[in-house]
C-alpha positions in Angstrom: 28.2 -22.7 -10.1 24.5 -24.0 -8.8 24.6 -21.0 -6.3 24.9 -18.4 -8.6 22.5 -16.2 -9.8 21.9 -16.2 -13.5 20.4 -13.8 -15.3 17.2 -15.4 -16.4 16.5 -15.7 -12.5 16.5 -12.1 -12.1 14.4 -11.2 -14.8 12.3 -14.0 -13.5 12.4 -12.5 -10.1 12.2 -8.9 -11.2 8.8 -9.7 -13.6 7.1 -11.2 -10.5 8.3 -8.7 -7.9 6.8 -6.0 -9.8 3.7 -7.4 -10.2 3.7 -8.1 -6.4 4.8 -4.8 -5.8 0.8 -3.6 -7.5 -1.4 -6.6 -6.4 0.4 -5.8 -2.8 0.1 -2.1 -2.7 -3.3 -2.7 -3.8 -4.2 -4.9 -0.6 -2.6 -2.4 1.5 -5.2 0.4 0.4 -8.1 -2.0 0.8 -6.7 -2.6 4.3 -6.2 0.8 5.5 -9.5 2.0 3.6 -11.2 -0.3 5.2 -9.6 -0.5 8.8 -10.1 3.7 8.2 -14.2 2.6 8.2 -14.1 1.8 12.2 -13.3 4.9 13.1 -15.1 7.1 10.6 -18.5 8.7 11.4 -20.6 7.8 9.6 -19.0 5.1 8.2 -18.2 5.3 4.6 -15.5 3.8 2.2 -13.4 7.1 1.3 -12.0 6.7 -2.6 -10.0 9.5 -1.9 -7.9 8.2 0.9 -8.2 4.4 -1.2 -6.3 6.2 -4.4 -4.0 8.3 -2.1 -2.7 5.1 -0.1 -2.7 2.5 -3.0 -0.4 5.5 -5.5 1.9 6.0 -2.7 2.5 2.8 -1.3 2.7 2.0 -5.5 5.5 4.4 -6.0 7.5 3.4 -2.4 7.6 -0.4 -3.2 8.4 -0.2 -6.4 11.2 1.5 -6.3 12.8 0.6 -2.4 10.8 -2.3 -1.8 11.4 -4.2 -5.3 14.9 -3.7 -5.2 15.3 -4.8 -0.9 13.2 -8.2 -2.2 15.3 -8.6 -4.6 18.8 -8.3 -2.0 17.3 -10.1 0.6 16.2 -12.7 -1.5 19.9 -13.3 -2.7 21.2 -13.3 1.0 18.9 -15.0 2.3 20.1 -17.8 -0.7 23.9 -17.4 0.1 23.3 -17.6 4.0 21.1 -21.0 3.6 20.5 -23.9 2.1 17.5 -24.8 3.3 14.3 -24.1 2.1 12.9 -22.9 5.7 15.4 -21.5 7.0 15.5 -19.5 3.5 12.3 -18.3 3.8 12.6 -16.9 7.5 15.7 -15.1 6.3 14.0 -13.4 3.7 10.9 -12.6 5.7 13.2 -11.0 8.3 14.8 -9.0 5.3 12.0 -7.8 4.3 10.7 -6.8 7.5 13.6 -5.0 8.4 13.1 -3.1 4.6 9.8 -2.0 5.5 10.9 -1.1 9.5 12.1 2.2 8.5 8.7 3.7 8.0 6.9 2.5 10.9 3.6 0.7 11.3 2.5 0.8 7.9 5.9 0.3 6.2 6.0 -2.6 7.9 2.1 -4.4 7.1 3.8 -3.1 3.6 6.7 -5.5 3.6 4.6 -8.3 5.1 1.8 -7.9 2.5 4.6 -7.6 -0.2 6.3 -10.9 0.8 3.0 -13.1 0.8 1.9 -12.4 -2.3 5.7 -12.9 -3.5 5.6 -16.0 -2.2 2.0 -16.7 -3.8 2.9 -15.5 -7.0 6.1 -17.7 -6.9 4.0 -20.7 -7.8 2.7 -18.8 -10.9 4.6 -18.3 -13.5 4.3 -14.2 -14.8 5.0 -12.8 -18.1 5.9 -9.3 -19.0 2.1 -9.4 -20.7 0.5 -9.6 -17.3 3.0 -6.7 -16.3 2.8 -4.5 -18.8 -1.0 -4.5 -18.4 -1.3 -4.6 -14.7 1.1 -1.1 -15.5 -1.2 0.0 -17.8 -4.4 -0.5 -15.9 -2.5 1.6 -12.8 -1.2 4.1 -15.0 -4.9 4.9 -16.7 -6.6 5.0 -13.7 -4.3 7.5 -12.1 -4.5 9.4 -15.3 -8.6 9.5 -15.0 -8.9 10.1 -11.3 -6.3 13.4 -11.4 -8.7 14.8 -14.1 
C-alpha cells in the first residue's frame, strides 16, 4: 500500500512539474541566448531568438516533457528503493525523454530535472502556478503585437 501512488502525490507532482517545466524552459533560453553571444558579430543579446527559444521549449516540455517526468518518476520508484539509486533512474529517464531531439532536447531534460529536484524541497501551490502561467501567457500576448 506504501508504494502506491495516491492521488494527492500526483497533483503534488503535477503542480511542481509544471512550474519546473517554465522556470526550466526559461534557463534554457538564457543559455542558448547567451551561448548564441560567442558567435555573434557584434555581440548582442537577440530578444527575438530569447522569446523564440523560451515559447518553444515552453510548449515542448509542457506537454512531452511533464508527462515523461511524471512516468519516469513512478518507475524509477517501483524499480528502487533507495533514494540514490532512485534518483539515477530518473535522471536516466529523463535523459532518455529529452534524447529524441538531439543536443538541445537533451540540456532540456537535464535543466528540467534540476530544477525538479530544486523545487522538490519547496513546497508550490496552484497560486504560484497560475501566475507564473499568467505572466508567460501576457508576455507572449504583448510581444506578438
Amino acid at each position: 500500500m506504501s508504494n502506491k501512488i495516491k492521488l494527492g502525490e500526483i497533483v503534488i507532482a503535477l503542480r511542481r512539474k509544471l512550474l519546473t517545466a517554465i522556470i526550466s524552459s526559461l534557463l534554457f533560453a538564457l543559455f542558448f541566448t547567451i551561448l548564441a553571444l560567442f558567435f555573434t558579430t557584434p555581440a548582442r543579446f537577440d530578444g527575438d531568438l530569447f522569446f523564440t527559444l523560451y515559447y518553444l521549449n515552453l510548449m515542448i516540455v509542457i506537454t512531452f516533457g511533464v508527462l515523461v517526468s511524471l512516468f519516469s518518476d513512478f518507475l524509477s520508484k517501483e524499480m528502487s528503493k533507495k533514494t540514490y539509486t532512485r534518483e539515477i533512474i530518473s535522471f536516466i529517464f529523463h535523459c532518455a525523454g529529452g534524447a529524441p531531439l538531439k543536443a538541445l532536447g537533451l540540456v532540456s531534460a537535464i535543466l528540467f530535472f534540476i530544477v525538479d529536484r530544486i523545487l522538490k524541497k519547496v513546497k508550490v501551490g496552484w497560486l504560484s502556478v497560475i501566475i507564473a502561467l499568467f505572466i508567460v501567457v501576457l508576455v507572449f500576448i504583448i510581444m506578438i503585437q
